[in-house]
C-alpha positions as CSV (number, residue, x, y, z in Angstrom):
1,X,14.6,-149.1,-147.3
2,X,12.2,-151.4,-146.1
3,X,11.4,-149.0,-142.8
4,X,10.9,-145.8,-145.5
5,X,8.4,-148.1,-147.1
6,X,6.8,-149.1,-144.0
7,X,6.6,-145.4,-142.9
8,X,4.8,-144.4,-146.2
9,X,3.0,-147.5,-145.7
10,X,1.2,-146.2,-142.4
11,X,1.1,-142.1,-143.3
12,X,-1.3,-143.8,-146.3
13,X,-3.4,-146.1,-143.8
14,X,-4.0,-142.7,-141.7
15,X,-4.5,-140.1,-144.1
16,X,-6.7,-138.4,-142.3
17,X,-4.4,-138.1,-139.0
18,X,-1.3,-137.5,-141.5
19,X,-3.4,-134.5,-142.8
20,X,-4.5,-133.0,-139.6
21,X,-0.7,-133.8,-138.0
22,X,0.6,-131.8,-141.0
23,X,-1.9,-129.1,-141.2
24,X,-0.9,-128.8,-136.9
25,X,2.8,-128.7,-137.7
26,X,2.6,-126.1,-140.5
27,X,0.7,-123.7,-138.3
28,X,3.0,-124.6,-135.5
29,X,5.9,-123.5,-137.5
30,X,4.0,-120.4,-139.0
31,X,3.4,-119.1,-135.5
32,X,7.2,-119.8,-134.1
33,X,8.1,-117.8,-137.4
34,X,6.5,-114.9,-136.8
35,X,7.4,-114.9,-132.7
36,X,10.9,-115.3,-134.0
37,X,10.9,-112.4,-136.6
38,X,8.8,-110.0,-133.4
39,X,11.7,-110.8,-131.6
40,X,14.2,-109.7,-134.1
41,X,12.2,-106.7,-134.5
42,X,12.1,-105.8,-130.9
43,X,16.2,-106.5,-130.7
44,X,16.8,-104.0,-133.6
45,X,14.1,-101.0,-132.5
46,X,16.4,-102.1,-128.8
47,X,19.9,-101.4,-130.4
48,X,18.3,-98.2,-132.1
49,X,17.3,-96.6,-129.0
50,X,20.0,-97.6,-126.9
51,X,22.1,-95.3,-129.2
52,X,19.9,-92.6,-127.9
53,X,20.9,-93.3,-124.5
54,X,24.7,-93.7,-125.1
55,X,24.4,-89.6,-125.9
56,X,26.5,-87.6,-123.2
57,X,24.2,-84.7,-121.2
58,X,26.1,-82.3,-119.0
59,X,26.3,-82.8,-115.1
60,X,23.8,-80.2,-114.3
61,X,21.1,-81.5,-117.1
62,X,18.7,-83.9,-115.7
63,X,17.3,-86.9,-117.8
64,X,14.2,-85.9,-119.9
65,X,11.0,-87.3,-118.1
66,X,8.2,-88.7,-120.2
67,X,4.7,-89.5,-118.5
68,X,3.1,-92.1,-119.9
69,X,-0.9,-92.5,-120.2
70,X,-1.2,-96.4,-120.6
71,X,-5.1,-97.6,-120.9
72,X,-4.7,-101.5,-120.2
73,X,-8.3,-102.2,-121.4
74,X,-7.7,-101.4,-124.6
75,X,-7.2,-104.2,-127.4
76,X,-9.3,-106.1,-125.4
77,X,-7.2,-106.3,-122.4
78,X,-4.1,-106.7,-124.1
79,X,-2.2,-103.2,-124.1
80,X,-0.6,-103.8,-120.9
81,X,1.0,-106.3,-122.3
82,X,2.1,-104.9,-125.9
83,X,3.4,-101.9,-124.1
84,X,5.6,-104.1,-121.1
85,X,7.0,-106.2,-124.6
86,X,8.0,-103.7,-127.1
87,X,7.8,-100.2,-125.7
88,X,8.5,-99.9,-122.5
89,X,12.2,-101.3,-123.3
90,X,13.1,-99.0,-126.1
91,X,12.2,-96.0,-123.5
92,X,14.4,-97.3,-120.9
93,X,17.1,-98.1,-122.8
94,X,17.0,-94.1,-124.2
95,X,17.7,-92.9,-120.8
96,X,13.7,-91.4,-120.6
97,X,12.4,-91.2,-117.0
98,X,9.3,-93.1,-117.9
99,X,6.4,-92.4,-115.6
100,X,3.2,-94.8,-116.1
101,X,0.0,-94.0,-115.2
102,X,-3.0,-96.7,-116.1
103,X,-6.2,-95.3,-116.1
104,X,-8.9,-97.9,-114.0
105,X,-12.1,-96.3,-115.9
106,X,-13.7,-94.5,-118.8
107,X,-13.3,-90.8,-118.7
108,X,-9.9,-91.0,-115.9
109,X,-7.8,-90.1,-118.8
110,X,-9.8,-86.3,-118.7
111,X,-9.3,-86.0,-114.7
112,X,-5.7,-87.3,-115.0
113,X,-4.2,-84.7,-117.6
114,X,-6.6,-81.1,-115.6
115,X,-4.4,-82.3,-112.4
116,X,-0.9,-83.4,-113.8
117,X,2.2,-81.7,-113.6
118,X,4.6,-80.3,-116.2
119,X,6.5,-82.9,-118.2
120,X,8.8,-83.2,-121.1
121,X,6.4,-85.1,-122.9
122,X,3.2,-87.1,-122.8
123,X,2.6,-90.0,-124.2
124,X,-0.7,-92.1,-124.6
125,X,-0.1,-95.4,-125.1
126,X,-3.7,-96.5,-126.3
127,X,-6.4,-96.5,-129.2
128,X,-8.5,-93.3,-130.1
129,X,-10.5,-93.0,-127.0
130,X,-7.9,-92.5,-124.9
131,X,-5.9,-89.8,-127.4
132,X,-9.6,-88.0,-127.5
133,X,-9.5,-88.1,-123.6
134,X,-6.1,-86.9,-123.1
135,X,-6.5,-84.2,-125.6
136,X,-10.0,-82.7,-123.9
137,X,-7.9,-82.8,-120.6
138,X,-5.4,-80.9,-122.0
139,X,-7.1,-78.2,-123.5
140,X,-9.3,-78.2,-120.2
141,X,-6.6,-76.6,-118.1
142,X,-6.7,-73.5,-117.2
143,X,-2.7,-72.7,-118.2
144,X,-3.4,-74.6,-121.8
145,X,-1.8,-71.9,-123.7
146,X,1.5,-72.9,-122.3
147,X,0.6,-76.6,-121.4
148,X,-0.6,-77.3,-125.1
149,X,3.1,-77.1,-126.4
150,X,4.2,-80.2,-124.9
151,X,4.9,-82.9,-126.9
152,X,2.5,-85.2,-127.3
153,X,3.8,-89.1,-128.5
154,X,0.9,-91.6,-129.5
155,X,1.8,-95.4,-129.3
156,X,-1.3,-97.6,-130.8
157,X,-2.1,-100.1,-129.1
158,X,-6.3,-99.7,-129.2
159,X,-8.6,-101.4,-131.9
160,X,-8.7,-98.0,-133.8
161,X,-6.2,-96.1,-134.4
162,X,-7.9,-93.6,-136.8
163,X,-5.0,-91.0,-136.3
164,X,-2.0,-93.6,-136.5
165,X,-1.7,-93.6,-140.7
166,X,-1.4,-90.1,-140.5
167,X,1.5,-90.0,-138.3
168,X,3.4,-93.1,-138.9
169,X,4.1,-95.5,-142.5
170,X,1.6,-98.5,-140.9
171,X,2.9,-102.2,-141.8
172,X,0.6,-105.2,-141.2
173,X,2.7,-106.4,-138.2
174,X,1.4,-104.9,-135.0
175,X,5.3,-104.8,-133.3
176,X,6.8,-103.4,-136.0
177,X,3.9,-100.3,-135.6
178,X,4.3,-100.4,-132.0
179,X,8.1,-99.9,-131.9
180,X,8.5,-97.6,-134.9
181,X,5.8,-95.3,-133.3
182,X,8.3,-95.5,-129.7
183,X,11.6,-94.8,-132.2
184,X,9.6,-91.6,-134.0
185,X,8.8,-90.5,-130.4
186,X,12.6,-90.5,-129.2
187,X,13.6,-88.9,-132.7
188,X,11.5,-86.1,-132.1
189,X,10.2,-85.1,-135.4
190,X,7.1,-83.3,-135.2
191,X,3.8,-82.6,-137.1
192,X,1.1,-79.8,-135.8
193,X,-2.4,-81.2,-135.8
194,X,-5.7,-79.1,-136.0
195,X,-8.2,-79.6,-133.1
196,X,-11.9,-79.7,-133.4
197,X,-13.7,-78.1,-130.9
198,X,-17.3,-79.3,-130.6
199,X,-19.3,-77.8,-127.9
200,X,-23.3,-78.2,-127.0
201,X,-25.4,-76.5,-124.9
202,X,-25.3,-78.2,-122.1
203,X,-22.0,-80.0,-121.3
204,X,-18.4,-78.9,-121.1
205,X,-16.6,-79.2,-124.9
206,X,-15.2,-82.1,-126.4
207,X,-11.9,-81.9,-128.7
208,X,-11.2,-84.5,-131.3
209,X,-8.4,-85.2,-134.0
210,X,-10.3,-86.3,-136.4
211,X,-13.9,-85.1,-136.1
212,X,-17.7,-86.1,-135.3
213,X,-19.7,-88.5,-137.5
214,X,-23.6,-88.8,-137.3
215,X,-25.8,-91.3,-139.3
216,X,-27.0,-94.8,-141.3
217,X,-23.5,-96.0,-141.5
218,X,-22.6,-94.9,-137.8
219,X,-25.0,-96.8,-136.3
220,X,-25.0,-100.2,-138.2
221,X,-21.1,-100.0,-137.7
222,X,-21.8,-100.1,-133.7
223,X,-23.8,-103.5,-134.5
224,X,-21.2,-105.5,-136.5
225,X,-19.7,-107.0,-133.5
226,X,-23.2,-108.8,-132.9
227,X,-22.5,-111.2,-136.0
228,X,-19.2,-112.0,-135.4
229,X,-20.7,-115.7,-136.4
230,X,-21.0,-115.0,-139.8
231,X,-17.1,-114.8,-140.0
232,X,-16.6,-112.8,-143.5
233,X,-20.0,-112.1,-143.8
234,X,-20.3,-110.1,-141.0
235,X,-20.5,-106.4,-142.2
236,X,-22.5,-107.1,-145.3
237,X,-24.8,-108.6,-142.7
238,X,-25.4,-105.9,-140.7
239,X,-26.3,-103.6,-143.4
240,X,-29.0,-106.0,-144.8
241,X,-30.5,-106.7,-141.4
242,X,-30.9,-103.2,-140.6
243,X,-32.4,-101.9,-144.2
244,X,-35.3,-104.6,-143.1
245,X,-35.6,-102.9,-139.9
246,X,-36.0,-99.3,-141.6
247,X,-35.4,-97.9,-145.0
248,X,-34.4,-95.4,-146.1
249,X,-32.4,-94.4,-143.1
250,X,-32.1,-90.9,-144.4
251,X,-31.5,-88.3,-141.5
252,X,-32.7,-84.6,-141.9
253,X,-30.0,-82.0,-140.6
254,X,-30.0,-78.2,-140.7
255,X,-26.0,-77.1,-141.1
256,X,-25.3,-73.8,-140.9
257,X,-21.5,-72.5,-142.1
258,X,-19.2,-69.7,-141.5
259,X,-16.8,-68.9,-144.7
260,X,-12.9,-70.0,-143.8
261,X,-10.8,-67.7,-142.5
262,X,-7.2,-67.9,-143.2
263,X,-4.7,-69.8,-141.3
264,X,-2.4,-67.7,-138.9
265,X,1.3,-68.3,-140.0
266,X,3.7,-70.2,-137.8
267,X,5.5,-68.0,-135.2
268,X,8.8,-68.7,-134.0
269,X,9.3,-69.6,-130.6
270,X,9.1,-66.5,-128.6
271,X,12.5,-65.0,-126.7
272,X,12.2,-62.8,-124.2
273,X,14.1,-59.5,-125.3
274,X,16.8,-58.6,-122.6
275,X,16.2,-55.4,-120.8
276,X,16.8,-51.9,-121.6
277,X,19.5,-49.8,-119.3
278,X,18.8,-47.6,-117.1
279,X,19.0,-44.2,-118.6
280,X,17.1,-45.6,-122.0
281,X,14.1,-47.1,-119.9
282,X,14.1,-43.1,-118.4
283,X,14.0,-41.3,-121.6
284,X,11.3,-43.5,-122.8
285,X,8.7,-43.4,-119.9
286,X,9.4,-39.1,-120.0
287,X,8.6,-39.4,-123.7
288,X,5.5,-40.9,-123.3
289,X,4.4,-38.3,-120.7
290,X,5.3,-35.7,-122.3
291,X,3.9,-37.4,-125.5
292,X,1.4,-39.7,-124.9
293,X,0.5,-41.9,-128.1
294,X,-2.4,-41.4,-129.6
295,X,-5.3,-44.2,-129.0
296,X,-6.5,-45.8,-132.3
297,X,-10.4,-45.9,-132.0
298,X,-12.1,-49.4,-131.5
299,X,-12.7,-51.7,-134.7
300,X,-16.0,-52.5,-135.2
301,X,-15.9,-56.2,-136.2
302,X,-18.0,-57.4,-138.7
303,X,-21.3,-59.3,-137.8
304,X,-20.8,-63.0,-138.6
305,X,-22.2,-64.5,-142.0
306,X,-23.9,-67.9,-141.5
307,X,-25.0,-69.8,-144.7
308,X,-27.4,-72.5,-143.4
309,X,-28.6,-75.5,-145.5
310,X,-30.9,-78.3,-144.9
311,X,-29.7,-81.4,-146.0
312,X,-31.1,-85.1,-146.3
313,X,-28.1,-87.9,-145.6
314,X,-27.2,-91.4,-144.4
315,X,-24.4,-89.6,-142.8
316,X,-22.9,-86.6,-141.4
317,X,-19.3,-86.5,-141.3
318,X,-17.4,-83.1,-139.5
319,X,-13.5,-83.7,-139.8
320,X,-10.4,-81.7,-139.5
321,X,-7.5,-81.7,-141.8
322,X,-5.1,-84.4,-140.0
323,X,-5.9,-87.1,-142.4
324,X,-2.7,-85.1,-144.2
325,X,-1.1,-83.0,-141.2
326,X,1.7,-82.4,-143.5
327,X,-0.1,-80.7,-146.7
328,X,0.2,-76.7,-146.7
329,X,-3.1,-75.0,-146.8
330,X,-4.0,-71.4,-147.1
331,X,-7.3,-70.9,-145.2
332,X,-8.1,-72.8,-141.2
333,X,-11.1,-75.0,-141.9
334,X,-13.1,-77.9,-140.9
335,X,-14.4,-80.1,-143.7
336,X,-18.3,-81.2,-143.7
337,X,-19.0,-84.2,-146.0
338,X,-22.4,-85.5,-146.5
339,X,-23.6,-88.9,-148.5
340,X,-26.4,-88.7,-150.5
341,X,-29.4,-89.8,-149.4
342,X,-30.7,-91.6,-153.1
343,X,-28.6,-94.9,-151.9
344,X,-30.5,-98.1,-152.9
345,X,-30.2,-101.1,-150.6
346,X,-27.1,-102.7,-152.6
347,X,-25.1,-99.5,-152.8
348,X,-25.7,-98.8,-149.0
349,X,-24.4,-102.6,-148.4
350,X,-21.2,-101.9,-151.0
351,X,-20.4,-97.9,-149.4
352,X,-21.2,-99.6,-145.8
353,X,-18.5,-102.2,-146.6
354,X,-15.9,-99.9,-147.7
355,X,-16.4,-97.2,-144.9
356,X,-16.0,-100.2,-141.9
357,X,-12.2,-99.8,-143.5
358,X,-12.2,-96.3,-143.9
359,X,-14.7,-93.9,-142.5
360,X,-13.2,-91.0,-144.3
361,X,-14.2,-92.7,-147.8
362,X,-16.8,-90.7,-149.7
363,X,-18.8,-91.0,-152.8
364,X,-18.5,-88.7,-155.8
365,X,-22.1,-87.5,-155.2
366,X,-21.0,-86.8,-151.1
367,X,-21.5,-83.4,-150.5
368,X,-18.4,-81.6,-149.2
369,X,-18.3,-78.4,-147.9
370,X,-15.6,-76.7,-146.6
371,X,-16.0,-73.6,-143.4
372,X,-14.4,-72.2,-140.8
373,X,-17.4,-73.2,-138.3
374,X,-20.3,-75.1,-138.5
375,X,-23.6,-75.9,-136.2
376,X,-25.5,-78.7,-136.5
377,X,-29.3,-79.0,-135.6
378,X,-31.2,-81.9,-135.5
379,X,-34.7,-82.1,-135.9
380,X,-36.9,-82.8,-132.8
381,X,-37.0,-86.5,-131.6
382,X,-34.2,-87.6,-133.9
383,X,-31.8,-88.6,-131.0
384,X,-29.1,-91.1,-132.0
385,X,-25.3,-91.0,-131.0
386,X,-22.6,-88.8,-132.3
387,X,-19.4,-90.7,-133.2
388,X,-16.3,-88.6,-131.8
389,X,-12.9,-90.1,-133.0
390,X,-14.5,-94.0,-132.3
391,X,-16.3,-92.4,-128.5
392,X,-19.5,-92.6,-128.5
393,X,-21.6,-89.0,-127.6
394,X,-25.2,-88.6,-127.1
395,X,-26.4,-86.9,-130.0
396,X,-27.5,-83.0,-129.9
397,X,-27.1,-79.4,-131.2
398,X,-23.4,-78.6,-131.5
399,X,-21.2,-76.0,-133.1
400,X,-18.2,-77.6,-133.8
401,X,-14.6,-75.3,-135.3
402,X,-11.0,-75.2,-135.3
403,X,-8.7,-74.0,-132.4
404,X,-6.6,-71.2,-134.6
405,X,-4.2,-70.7,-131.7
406,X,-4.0,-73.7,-130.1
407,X,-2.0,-76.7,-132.0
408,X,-1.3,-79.7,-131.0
409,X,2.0,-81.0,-131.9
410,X,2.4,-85.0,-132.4
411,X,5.7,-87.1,-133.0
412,X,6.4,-88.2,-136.9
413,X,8.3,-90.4,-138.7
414,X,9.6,-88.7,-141.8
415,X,7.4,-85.6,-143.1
416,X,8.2,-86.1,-146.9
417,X,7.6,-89.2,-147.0
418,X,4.3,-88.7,-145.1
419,X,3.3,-86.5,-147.6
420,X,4.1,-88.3,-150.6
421,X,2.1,-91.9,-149.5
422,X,-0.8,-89.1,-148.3
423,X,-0.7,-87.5,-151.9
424,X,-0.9,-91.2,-153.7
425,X,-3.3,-92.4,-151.5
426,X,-5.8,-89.3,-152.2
427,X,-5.2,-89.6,-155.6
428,X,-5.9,-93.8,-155.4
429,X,-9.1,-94.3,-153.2
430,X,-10.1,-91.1,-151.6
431,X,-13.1,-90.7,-153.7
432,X,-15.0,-93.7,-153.9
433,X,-16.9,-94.3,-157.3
434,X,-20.2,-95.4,-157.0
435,X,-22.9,-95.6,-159.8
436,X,-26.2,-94.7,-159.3
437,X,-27.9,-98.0,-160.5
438,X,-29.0,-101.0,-158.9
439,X,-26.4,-103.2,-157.7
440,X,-26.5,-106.7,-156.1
441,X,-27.1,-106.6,-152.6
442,X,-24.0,-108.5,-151.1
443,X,-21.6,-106.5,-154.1
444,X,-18.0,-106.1,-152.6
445,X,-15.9,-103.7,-154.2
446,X,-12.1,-104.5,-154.8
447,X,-9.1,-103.4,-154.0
448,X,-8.3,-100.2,-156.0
């Protein structure tokens, strides 16, 4: 007794090195918790796919081979590791013939998928840049038609992921997004994804997932970084620093927009019909000499109809449809949303804040317009930088539209239940509410 009394006796002499030993212990124990439950995580997603590769093939089938496009730079250096730890093993262990490639520079991703050879599947083990890369490779090639239907698996390991909540149920835990995307990959589920096609006049065209964004909230998002000092602070920051440097930041932009046209329906995968005998191939070519068919005259197609409309904005935003890959639609558009330019200094601050989580977050007074093409032209001198799926593009006249025939086909988890946490999550914060009055400058809105 007399030792538990001395104990307490000293822990209340030394508060202060009691405190900080306990505050060091707690954290200790908090960190060996959550390595402890990652390695639970990575043993289960491990006994998952090892089922995949306890599945019999035939002796004359070869192992499927997967080529991997691995950017190590990305999460600021750390992707090599993350991919070594919890996705390389699940591959192995499914019997894939795993090919990695790391890329060395910006851009290699592009040169890397015009020269590579037929695979089983690709998969780009990265953050948006290097999907964006991978996909303008692809669709580069001159045999795309046929290259295009390869699989395409996305493992994110980037600081955006833009494209990852539309393909896989996220979690706050990066290993447990980094091994479910691997198992969706060896399931093989599969989602088609729209591809936005924005050319300019000079330079070869760029294809993106999710789409181009121009303006205010663009550019101050590039600058956040620089107050990392600031801690929480940071974003509302930014904003306020740069409406002292200019306001308004309104941008002028003349957008001009072809109706929608409607979406092709999906084709079965074609079969080659097997060939005719003989005598029926002879009877047919002698029926159409004697018989020629008669040659429909030419179609004349229809000049297109382009609506143009200036509009004044803090920002531009051209995006595709993958936000919700798995919602039906009718007609094959591109959507063009545009914030109001009217924003006083503490709304701009409270829309800023929310769009640094979600850049696809509009007001009710955002303008949205949906075509089937669009063409952007900016005034003269009003430079700035495009924003394509997180790259960074120098800014210019483009016309920007959806490939009809060319889809890009990404792995899935489950494609009802997709859907259903899409539909709630329009329904919950998709349109942002913002009324036009004067709020405080550093407002934050909450959680809706």
């Amino acid at each position: 007794m007399a030792r538990v009394v001395k104990v307490f006796r000293t822990l209340r002499n030394h508060w202060k090195k009691s405190t900080f030993a306990v505050c060091v212990l707690s954290y200790g124990g908090y960190w060996l918790y959550g390595k402890h439950c990652d390695s639970l995580l990575r043993r289960e997603a491990c006994l998952v796919a090892r089922e995949f590769g306890r599945q019999q093939i035939a002796p004359q089938e070869r192992l499927r081979k997967a080529t991997v496009i691995l950017n190590p730079a990305a999460c600021s250096g750390k992707a090599n590791n993350l991919f070594e730890k919890n996705a390389a093993p699940i591959l192995h262990l499914a019997g894939v013939e795993v090919t990695v490639v790391k890329t060395d520079y910006e851009g290699q991703a592009k040169k890397l998928m015009e020269f590579m050879e037929q695979t089983d599947m690709v998969i780009v083990a990265g953050g948006d840049g290097t999907l964006q890369e991978v996909v303008t490779g692809l669709l580069r090639r001159p045999d795309q038609d046929s290259f295009s239907n390869t699989p395409i698996g996305f493992i994110p390991l980037g600081s955006h992921n833009s494209l990852s909540p539309s393909l896989h149920l996220l979690s706050d835990n990066k290993v447990k997004d980094i091994t479910s995307a691997t198992l969706s990959i060896l399931k093989g589920e599969t989602v088609p994804l729209d591809v936005l096609q924005i050319k300019g006049e000079k330079e070869q065209p760029v294809f993106a997932l999710m789409g181009l964004r121009w303006g205010a909230f663009r550019d101050v998002a590039a600058t956040i970084s620089k107050y990392w000092y600031l801690g929480p602070l940071k974003t509302n920051a930014a904003h306020w620093f740069s409406t002292l440097r200019e306001w308004p930041l309104v941008r002028e932009v003349s957008v001009s927009c072809l109706a929608p046209s409607l979406r092709p329906p999906d084709l079965p995968p074609y079969n080659k019909p097997p060939r005719p005998n003989l005598l029926h191939r002879i009877i047919r070519r002698l029926k159409n000499y004697y018989s020629p068919p008669v040659e429909e005259p030419p179609k004349v197609e229809e000049p297109e109809k382009w609506e143009e409309k200036q509009l004044s904005t803090l920002e531009l935003f051209v995006q595709t449809h993958n936000k919700n890959p798995v919602e039906r639609r009718i007609n094959d558009s591109l959507m063009i949303c545009a914030e109001p330019g009217n924003f006083t200094v503490g709304q701009f601050i409270t829309v800023g804040n929310k769009k640094e989580e979600d850049p696809t977050v509009f007001t009710k007074d955002a303008i949205k317009l949906e075509a089937g093409a669009c063409r952007l032209q900016l005034p003269e001198g009003a430079g700035g930088v495009y924003n394509i799926d997180n790259e960074e593009y120098e800014a210019m006249p483009v016309e920007c539209f959806t490939l009809v025939k060319v889809r890009l086909r990404c792995y899935s988890v489950n494609n009802l239940e997709l859907r259903h946490n899409r539909e709630e999550e329009d329904k919950l914060h998709y349109i942002l509410d913002v009324p036009l009055h004067v709020c405080n400058t550093f407002a934050v809105f909450d959680n809706q």
